[in-house]
N, C-alpha and C positions, 0 to 999 in steps of 0.2 A: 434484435436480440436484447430482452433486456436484463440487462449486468445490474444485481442487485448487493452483490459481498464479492469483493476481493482480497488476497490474501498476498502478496508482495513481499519478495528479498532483497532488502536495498540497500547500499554500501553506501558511506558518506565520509569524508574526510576529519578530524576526528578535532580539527578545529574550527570548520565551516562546512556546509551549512547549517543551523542550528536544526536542532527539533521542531521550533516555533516556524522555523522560515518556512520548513517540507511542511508542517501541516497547513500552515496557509495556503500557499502554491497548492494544495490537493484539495482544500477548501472552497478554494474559488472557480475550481470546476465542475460543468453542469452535471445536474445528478445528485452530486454528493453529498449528503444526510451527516455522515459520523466519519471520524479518523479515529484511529489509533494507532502510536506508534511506540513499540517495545524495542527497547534497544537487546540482545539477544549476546554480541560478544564487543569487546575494544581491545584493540590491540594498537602498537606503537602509533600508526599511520592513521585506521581505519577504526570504524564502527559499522558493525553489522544489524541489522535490522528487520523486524517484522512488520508490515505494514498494513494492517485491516481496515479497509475501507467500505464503507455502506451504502446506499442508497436505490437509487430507479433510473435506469435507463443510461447509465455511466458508461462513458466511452472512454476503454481502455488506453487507447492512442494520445488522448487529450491527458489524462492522467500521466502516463507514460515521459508523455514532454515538460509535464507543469514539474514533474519531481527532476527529469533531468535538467532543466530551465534555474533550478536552486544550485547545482554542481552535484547533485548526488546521483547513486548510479543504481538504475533497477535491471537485478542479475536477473530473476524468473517470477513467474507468475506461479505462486506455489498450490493456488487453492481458487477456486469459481463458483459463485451460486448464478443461475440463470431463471429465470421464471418471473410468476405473477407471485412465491414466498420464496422462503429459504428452509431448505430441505436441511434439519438435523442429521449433525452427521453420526453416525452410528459407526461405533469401535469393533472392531473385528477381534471375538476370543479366539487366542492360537491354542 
């Protein structure tokens, strides 16, 4: 399968691990082309987070570990592109 865009909700302590240190850690695993990372809310403890991740043939599991291996924590996987592109996503009018 190969995992070309994901989308991650990740929780981090809100004095370690830095931004720099999760984007590393996600950086140095195979596949992976692009990060981004938006920070989304902070509160006393925590930081909540978006996590957009790019590339070909990325394995979710390896990913998964390199962010919790920093101390931060990935609640869900919120969004997946699978293929040979990435399928635009198209908004639903209510």
């Amino acid at each position: 399968m190969n995992i070309r865009q994901m989308l991650l909700d990740v929780d981090k302590a809100v004095a370690r691990p830095s931004l720099l240190e999760i984007a590393q850690a996600i950086d140095a695993c195979s596949g992976v082309e692009a990060v981004t990372i938006t920070v989304e809310e902070i509160d006393i403890e925590t930081v909540g987070m978006n996590v957009t991740i790019e590339g070909e043939n990325m394995n979710y599991d390896e990913i998964t570990r390199a962010i919790e291996s920093t101390g931060a924590v990935v609640h869900s996987l919120d969004q997946i592109a699978i293929g040979s592109r990435i399928a635009p996503r198209i908004l639903r009018v209510r």
